[in-house]
One Martini backbone bead per residue (centre of mass of N, CA, C, O) as a GRO file, in nm:
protein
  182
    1UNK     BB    1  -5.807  14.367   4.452
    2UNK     BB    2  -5.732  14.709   4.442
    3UNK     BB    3  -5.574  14.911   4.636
    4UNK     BB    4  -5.582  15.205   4.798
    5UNK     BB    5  -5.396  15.459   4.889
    6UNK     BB    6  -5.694  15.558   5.094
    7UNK     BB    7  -5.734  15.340   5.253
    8UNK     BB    8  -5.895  15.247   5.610
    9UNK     BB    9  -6.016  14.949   5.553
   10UNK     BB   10  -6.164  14.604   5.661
   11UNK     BB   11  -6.441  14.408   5.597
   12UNK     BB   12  -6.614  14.167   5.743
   13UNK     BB   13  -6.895  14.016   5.613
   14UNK     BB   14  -7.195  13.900   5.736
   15UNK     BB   15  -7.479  13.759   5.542
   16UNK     BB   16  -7.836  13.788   5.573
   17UNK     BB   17  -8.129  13.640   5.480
   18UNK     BB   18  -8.454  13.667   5.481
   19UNK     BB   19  -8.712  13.458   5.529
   20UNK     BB   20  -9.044  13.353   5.516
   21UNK     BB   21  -9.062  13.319   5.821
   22UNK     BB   22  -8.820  13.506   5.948
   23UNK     BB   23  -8.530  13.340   5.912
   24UNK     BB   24  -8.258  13.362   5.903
   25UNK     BB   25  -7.968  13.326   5.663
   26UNK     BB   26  -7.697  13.254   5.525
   27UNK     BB   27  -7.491  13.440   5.289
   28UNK     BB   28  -7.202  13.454   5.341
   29UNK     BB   29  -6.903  13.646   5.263
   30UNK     BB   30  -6.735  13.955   5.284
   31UNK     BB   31  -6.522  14.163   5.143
   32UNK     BB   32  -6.443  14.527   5.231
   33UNK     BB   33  -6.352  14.816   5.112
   34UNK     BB   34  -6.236  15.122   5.263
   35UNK     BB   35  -6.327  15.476   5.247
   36UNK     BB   36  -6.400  15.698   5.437
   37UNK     BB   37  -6.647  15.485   5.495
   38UNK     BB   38  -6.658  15.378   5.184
   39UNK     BB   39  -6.696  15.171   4.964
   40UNK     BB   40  -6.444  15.052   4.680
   41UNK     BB   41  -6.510  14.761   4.721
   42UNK     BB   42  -6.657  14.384   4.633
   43UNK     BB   43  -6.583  14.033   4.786
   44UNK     BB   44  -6.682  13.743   4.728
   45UNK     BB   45  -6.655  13.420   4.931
   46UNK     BB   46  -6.609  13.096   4.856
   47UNK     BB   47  -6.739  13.071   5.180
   48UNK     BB   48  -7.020  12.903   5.396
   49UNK     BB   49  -6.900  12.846   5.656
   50UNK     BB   50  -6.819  12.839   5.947
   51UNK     BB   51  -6.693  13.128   6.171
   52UNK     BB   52  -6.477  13.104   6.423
   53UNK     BB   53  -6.279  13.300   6.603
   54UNK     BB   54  -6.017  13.165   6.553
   55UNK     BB   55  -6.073  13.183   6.203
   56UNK     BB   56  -6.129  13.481   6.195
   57UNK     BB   57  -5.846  13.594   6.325
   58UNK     BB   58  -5.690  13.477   6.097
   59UNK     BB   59  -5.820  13.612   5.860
   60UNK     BB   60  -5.725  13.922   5.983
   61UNK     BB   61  -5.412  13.859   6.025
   62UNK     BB   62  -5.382  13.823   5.705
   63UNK     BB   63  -5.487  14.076   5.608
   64UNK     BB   64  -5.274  14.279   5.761
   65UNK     BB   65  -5.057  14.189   5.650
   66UNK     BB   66  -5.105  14.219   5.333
   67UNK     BB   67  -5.196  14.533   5.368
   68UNK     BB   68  -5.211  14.732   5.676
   69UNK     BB   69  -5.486  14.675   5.782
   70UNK     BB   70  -5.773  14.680   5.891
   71UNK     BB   71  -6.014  14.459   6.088
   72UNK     BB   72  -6.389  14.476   6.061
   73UNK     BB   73  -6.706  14.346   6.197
   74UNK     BB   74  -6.991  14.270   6.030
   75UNK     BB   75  -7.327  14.248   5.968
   76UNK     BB   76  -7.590  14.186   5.729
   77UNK     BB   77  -7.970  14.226   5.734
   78UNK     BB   78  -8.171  14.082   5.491
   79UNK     BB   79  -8.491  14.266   5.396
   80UNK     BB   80  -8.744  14.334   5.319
   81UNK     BB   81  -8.663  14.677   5.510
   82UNK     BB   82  -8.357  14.608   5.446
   83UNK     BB   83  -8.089  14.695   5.541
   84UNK     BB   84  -7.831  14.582   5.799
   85UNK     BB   85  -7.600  14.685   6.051
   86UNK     BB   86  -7.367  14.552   6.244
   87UNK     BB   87  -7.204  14.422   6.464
   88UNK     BB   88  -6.963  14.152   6.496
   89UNK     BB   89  -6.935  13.861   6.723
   90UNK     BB   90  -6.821  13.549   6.740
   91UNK     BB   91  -6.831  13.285   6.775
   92UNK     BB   92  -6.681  13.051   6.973
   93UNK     BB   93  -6.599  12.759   6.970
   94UNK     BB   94  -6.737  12.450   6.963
   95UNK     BB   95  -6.837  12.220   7.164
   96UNK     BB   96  -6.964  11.918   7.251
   97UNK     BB   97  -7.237  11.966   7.415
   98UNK     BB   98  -7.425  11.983   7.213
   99UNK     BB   99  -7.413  11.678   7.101
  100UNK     BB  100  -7.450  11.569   7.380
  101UNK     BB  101  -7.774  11.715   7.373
  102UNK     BB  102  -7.852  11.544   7.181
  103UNK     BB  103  -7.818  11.267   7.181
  104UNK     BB  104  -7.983  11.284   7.477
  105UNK     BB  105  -8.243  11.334   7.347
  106UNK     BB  106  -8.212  11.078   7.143
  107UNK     BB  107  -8.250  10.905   7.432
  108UNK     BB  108  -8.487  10.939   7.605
  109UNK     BB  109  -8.723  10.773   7.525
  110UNK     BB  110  -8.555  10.497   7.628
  111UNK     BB  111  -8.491  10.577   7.895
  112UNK     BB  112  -8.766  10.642   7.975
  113UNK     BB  113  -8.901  10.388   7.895
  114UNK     BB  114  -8.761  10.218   8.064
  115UNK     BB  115  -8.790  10.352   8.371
  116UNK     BB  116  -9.100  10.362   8.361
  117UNK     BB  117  -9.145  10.057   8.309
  118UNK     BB  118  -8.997   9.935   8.573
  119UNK     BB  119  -9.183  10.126   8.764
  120UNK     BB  120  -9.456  10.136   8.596
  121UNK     BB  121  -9.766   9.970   8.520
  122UNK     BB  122  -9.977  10.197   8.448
  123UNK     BB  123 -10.111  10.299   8.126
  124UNK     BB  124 -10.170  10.605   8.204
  125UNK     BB  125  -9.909  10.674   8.336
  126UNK     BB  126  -9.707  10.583   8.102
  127UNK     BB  127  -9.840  10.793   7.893
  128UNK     BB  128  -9.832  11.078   8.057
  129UNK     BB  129  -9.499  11.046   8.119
  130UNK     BB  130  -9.469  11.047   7.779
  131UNK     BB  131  -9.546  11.326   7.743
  132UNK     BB  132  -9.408  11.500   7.957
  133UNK     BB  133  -9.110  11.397   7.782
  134UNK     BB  134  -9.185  11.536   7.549
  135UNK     BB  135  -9.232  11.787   7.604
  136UNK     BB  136  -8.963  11.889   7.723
  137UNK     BB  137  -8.816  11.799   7.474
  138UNK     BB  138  -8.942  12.020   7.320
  139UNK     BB  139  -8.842  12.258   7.461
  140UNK     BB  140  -8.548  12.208   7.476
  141UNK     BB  141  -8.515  12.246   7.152
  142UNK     BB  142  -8.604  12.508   7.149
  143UNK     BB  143  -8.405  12.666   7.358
  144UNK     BB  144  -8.151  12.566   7.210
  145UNK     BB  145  -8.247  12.746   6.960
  146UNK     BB  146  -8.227  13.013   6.761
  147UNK     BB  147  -8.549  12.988   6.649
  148UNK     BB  148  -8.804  13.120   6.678
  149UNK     BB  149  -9.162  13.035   6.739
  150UNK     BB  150  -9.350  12.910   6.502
  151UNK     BB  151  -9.492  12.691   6.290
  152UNK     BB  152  -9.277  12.529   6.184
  153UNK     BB  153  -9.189  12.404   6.452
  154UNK     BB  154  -9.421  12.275   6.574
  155UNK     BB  155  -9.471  12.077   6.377
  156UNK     BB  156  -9.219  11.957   6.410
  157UNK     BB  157  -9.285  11.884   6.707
  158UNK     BB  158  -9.536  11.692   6.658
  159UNK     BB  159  -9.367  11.504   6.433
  160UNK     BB  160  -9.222  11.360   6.736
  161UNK     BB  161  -9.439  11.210   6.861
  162UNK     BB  162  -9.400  10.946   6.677
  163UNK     BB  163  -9.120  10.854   6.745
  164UNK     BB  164  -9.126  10.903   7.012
  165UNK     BB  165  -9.361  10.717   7.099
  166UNK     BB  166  -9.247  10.473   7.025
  167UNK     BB  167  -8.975  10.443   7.148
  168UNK     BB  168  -9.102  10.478   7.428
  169UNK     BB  169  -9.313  10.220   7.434
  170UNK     BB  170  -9.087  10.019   7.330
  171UNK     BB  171  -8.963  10.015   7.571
  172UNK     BB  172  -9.133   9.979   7.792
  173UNK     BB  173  -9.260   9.707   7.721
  174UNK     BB  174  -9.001   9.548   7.742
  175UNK     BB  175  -8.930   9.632   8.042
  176UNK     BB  176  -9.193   9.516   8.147
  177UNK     BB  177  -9.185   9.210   7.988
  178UNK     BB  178  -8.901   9.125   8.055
  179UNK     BB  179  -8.728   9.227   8.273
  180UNK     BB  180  -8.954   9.236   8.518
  181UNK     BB  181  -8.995   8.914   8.463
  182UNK     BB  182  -8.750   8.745   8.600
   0.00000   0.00000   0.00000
């Protein structure tokens, strides 16, 4: 793209389009020359990966060097009722709490059921202790996800209730006939 030497700067653009749940999807990174406000130019750039506060500062310092142009990030939300743009300001990187807290999701069922069959001999108490930590766990995915809920999220997590109590039995059971009668 050829810089005009009326340029007044660079945006660097976050695009993303409203899915049919009303759920934004990201679609890629646009970079776009702007001259009084006005933009006469617009690049799509060839990577749709996500971009952390430390990588788009990099690529920013990159296109200001090599044009001598500021640049300034917004997104902008195109959905039915037509494009919307706001400034944008990147996460930090992501730590790995992230993961630790799926992790640690993907073991309730085991280790609840695990601790609660070595403790609780009664089946409808068993039962219940294990609705009660599959609810948790479901509040908990939602609450951690950035998607509000929806019919579609739902359905998911009713969905989980299927593997969370299998693995939830099957600890309790093992636990309760194995270990706990030694």
């Amino acid at each position: 793209m050829s810089i005009p030497a009326d340029a007044s700067e660079i945006v660097f653009c976050r695009k993303l389009l409203e899915g049919l749940d009303g759920i934004y999807a990201p679609d890629g990174y646009r970079i776009i020359m702007q001259t009084a406000g006005k933009a006469v130019g617009e690049l799509e750039t060839g990577f749709s990966a996500h971009v952390d506060a430390t990588q788009l500062q990099k690529i920013a310092d990159g296109l200001t060097t090599a044009t001598g142009l500021p640049v300034r990030f917004i997104q902008r939300l195109q959905s039915t009722e037509g494009v919307k743009e706001s400034p944008w300001v990147p996460p930090a990187r992501k730590t790995n709490l992230k993961l630790s807290a799926m992790l640690m999701l993907g073991f309730l069922p085991f280790i609840g059921g695990g601790i609660v069959g070595y403790f609780v001999t009664q089946p409808a108490l068993i039962v219940a202790l294990g609705l009660a930590l599959w609810i948790c766990e479901l509040f908990a995915i939602s609450a951690y996800g950035k998607h509000k809920w929806t019919r579609r999220t739902a359905l998911r997590g009713l969905t989980t209730i299927f593997t969370f109590g299998a693995s939830y039995a099957a600890a309790a059971v093992f636990t309760l006939t194995v270990l706990r009668h030694r």
